[in-house]
Backbone as JSON Lines, residues from 0, in Angstrom:
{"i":0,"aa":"X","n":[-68.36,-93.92,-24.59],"ca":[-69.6,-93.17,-24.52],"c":[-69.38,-91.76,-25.08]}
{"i":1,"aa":"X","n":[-70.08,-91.29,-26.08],"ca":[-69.73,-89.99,-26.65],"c":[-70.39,-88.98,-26.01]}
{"i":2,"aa":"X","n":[-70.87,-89.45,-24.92],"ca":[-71.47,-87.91,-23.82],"c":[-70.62,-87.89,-22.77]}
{"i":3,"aa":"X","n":[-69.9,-88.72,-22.28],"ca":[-69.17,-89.09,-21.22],"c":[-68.2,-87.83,-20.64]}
{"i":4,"aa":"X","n":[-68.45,-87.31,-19.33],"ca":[-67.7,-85.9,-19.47],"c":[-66.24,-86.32,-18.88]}
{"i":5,"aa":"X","n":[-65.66,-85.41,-19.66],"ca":[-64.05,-85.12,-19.44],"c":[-63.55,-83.77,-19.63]}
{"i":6,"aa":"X","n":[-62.35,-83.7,-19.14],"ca":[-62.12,-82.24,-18.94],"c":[-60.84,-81.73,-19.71]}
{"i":7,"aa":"X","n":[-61.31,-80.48,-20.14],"ca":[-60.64,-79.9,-21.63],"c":[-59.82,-78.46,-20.61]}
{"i":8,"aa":"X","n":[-58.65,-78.22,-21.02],"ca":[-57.65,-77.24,-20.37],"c":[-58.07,-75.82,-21.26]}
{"i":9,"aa":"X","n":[-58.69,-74.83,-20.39],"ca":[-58.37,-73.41,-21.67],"c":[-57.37,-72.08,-21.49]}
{"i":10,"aa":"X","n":[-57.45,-71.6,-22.31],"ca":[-56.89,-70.04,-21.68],"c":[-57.31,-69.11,-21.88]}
{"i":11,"aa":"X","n":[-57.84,-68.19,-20.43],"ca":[-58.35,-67.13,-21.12],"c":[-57.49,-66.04,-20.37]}
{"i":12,"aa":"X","n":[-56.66,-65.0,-21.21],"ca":[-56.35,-63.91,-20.24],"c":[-54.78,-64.08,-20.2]}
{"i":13,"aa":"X","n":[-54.39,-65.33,-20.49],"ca":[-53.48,-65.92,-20.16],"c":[-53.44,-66.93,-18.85]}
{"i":14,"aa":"X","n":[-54.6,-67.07,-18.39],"ca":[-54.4,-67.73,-16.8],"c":[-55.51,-69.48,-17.51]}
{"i":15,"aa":"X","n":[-54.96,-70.44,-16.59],"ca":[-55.26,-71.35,-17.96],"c":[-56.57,-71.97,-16.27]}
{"i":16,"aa":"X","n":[-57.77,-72.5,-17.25],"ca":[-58.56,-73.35,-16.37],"c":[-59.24,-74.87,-16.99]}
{"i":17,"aa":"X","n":[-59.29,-75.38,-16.06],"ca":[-59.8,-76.67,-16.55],"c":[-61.17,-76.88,-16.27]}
{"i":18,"aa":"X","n":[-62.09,-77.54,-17.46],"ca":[-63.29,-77.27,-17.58],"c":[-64.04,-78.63,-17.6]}
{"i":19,"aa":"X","n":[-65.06,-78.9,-17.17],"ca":[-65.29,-80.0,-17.33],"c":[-66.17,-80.02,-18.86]}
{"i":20,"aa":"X","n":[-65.94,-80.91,-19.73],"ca":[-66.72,-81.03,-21.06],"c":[-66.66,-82.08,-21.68]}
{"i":21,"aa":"X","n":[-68.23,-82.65,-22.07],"ca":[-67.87,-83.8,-23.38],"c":[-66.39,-83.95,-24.01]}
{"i":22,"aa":"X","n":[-66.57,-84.75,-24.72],"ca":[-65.35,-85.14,-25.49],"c":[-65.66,-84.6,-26.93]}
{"i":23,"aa":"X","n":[-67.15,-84.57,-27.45],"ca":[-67.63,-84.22,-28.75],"c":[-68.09,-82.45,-28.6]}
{"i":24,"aa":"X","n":[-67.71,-82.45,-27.48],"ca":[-67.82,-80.47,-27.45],"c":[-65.99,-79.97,-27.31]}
{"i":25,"aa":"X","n":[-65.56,-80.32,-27.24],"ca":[-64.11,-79.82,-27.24],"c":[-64.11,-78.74,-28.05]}
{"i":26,"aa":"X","n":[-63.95,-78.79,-29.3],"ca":[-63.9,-78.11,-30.57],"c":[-64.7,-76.53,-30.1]}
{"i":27,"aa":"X","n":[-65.97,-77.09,-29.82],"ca":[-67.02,-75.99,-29.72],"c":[-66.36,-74.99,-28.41]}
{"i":28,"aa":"X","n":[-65.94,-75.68,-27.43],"ca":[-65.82,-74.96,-26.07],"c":[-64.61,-74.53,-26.54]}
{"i":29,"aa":"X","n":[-63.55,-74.73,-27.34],"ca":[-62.27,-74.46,-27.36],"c":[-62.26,-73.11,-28.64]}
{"i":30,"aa":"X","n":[-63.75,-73.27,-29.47],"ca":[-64.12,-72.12,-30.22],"c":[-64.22,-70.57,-29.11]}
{"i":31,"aa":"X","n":[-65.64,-71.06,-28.02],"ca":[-66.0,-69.76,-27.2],"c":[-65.15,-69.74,-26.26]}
{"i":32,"aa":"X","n":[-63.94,-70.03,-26.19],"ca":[-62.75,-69.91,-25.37],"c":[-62.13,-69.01,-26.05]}
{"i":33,"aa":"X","n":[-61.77,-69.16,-26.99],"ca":[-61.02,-68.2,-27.72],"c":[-61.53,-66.73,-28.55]}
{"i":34,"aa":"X","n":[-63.22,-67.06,-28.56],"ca":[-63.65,-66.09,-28.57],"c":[-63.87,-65.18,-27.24]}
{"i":35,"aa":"X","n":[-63.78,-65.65,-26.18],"ca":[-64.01,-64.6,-24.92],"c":[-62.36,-64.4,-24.76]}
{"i":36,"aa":"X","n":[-61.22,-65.15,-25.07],"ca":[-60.46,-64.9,-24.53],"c":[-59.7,-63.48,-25.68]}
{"i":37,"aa":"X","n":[-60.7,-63.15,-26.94],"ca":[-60.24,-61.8,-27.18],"c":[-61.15,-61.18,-27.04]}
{"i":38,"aa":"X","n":[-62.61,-60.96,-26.63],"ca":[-62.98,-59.95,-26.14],"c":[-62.37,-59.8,-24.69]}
{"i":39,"aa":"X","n":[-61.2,-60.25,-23.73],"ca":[-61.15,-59.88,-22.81],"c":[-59.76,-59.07,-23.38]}
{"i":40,"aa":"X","n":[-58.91,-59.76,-24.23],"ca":[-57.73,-58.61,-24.45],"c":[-58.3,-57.47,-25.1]}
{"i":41,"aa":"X","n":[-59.28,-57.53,-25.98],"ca":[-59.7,-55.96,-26.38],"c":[-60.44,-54.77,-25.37]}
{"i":42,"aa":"X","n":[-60.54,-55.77,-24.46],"ca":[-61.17,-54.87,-23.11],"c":[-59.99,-54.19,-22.19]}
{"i":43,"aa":"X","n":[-59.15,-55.52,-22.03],"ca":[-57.85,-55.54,-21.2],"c":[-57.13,-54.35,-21.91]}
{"i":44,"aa":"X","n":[-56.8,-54.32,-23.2],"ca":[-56.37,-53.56,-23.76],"c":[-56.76,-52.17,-23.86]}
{"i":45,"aa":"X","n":[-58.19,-51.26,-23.66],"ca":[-58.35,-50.03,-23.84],"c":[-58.89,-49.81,-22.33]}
{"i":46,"aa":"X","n":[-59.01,-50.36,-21.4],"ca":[-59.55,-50.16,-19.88],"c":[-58.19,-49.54,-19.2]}
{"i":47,"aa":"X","n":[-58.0,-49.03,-18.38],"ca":[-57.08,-48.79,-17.11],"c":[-57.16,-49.68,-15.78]}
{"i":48,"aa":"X","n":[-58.23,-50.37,-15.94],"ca":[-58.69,-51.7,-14.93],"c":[-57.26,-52.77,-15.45]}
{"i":49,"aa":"X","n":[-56.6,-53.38,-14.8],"ca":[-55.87,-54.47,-15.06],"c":[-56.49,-56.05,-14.1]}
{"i":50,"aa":"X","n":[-57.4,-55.35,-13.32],"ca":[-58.31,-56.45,-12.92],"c":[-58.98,-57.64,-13.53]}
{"i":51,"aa":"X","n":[-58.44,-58.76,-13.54],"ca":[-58.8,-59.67,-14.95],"c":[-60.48,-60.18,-14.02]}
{"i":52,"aa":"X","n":[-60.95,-60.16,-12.55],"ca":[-62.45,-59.9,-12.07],"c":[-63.01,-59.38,-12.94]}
{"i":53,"aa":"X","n":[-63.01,-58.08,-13.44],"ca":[-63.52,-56.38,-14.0],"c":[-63.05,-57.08,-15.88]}
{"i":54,"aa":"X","n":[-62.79,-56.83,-15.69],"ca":[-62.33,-57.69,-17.46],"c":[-63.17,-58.9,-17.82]}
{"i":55,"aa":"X","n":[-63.07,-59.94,-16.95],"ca":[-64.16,-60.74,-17.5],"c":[-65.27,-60.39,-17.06]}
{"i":56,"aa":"X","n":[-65.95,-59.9,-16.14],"ca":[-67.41,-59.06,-16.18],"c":[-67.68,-58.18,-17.56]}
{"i":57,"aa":"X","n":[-66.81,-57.55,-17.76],"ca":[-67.33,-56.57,-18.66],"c":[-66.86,-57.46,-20.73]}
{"i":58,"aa":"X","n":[-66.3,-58.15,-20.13],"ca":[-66.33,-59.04,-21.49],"c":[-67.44,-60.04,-21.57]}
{"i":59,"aa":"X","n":[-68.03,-60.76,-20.13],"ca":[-69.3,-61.3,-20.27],"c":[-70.37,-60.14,-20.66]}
{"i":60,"aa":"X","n":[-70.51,-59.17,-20.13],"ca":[-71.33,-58.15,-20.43],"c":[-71.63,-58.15,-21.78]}
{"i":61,"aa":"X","n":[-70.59,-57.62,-22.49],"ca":[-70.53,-57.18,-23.98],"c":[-70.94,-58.5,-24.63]}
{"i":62,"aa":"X","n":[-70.4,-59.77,-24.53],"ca":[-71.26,-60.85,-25.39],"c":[-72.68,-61.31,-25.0]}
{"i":63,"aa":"X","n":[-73.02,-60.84,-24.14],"ca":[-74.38,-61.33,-23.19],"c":[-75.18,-60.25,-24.68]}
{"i":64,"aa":"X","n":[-74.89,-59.04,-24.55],"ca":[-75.34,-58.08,-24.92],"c":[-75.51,-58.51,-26.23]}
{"i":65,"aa":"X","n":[-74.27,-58.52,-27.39],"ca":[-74.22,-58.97,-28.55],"c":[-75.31,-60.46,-28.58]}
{"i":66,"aa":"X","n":[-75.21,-61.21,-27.88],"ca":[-76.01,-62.39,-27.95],"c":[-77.61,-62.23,-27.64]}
{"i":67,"aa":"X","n":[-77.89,-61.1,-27.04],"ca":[-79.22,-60.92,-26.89],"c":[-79.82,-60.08,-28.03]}
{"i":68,"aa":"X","n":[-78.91,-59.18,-28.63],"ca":[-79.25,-58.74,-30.19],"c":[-79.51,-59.36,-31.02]}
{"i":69,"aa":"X","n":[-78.6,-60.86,-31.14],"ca":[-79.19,-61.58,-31.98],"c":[-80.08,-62.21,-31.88]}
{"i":70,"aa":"X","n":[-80.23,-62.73,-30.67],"ca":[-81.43,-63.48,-30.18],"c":[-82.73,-62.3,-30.54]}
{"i":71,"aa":"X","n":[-82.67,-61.2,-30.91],"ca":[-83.55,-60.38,-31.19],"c":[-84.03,-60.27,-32.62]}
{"i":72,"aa":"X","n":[-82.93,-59.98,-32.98],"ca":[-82.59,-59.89,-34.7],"c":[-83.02,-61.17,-35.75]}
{"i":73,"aa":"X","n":[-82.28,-62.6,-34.46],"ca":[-82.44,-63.79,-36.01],"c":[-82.59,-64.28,-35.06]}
{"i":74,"aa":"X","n":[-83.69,-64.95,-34.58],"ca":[-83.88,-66.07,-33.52],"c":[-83.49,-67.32,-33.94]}
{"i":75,"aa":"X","n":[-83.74,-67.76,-35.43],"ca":[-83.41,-69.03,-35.79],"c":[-81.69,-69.29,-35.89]}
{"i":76,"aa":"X","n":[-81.46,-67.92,-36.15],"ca":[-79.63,-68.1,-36.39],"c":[-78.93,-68.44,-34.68]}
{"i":77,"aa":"X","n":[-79.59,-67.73,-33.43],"ca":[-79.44,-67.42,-32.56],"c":[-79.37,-68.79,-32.06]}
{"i":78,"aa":"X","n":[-80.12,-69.25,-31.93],"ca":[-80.58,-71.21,-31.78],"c":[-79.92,-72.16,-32.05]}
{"i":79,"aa":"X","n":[-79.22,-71.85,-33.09],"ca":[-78.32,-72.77,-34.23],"c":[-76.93,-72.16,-33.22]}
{"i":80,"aa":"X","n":[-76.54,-71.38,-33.19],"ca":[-75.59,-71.04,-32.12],"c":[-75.29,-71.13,-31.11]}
{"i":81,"aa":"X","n":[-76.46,-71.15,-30.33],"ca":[-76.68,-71.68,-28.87],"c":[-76.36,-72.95,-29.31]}
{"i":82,"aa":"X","n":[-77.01,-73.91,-29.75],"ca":[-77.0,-75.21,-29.55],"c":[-75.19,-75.8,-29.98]}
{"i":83,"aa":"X","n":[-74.78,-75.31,-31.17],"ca":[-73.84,-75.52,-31.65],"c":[-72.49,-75.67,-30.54]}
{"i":84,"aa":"X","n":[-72.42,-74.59,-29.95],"ca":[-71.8,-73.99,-29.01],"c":[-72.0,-74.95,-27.53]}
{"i":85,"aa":"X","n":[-73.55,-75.44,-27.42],"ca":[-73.9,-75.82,-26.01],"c":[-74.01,-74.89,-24.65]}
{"i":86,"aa":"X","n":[-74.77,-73.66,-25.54],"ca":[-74.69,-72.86,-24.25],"c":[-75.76,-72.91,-23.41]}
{"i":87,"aa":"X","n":[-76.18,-72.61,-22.3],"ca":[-77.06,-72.66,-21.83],"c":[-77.34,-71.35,-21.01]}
{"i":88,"aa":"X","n":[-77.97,-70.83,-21.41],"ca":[-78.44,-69.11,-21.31],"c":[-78.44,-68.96,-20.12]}
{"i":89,"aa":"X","n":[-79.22,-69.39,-19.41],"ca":[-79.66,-69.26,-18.16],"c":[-78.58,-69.52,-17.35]}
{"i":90,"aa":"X","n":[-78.0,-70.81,-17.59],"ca":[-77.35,-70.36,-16.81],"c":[-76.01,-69.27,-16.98]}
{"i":91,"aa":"X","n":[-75.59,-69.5,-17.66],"ca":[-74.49,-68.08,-18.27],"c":[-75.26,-66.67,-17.59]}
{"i":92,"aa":"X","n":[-76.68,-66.4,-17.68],"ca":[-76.94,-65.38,-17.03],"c":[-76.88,-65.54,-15.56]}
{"i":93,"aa":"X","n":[-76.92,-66.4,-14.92],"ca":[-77.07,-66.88,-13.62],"c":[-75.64,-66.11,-12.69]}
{"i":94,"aa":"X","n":[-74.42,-66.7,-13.78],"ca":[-72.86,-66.53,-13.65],"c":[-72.53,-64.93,-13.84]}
{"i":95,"aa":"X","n":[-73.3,-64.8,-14.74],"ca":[-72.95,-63.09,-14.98],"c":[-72.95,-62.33,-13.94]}
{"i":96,"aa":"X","n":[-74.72,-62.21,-13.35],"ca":[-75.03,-61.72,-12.24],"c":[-74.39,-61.71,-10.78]}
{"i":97,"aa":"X","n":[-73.99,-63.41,-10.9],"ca":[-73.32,-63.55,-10.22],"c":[-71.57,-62.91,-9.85]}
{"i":98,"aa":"X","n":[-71.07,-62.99,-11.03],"ca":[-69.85,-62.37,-11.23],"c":[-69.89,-61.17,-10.69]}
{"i":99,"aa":"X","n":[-71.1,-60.2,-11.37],"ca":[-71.02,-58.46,-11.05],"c":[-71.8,-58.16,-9.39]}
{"i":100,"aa":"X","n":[-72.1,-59.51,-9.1],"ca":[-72.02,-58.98,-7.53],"c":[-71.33,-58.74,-6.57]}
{"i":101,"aa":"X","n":[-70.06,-60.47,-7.11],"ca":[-68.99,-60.49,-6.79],"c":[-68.01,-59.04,-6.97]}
{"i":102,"aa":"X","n":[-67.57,-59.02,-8.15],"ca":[-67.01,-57.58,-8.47],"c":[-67.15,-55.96,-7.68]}
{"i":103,"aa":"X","n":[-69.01,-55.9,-7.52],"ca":[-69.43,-54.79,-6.68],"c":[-68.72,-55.23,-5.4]}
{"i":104,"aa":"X","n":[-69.28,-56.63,-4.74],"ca":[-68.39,-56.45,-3.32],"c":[-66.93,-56.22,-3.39]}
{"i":105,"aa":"X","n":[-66.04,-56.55,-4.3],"ca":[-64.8,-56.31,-4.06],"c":[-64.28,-54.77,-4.03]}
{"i":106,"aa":"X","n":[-64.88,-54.47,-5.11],"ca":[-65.05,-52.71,-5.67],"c":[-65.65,-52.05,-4.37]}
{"i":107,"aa":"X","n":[-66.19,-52.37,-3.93],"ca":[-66.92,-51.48,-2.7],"c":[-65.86,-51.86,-1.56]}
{"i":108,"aa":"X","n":[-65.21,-52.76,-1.31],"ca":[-64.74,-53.09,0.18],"c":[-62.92,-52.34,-0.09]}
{"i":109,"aa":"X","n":[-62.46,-51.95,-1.47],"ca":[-61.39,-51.44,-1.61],"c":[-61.28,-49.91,-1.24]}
């Protein structure tokens, strides 16, 4: 079955997770894997945060951001990307929010 889900190993950060994904998205997920996993070293890299929490918030941030520019800029290019990719906006925003609440409570209770 070429929808049939199975699960693909990534790394981001250096800390490795297992994801659940098609077999015909591998490629794609193993693309935006490696694209978040250097916006988090270019973050990791000029921050004083070594918090990889705070690192991937603010690396979801910055592509949320970049991705809503385009979604502004070229809607049709934007679409072709989403789909390509298999992202699903909503919920990715769902996770974000979620993440930087997480983050505030930790940040606040230190």
């Amino acid at each position: 079955m070429p929808n049939e889900t199975n699960y693909l190993d990534i790394v981001l950060l250096g800390k490795e997770y297992r994801v659940a994904c098609p077999s015909d998205q591998h490629a794609a997920l193993l693309s935006a894997a490696a694209y978040v996993d250097g916006k988090m070293r270019d973050i990791a890299g000029k921050s004083r945060s070594n918090l990889p929490e705070r690192i991937a918030v603010m690396a979801a941030l910055n592509i949320a951001h970049e991705h809503l520019g385009l979604n502004q800029e070229m809607p049709e290019q934007h679409q072709k990307i989403e789909s390509e990719i298999g992202l699903d906006m909503d919920a990715l925003r769902g996770r974000i929010f979620s993440m930087e609440a997480e983050l505030d409570q930790v940040l606040k209770s230190q």
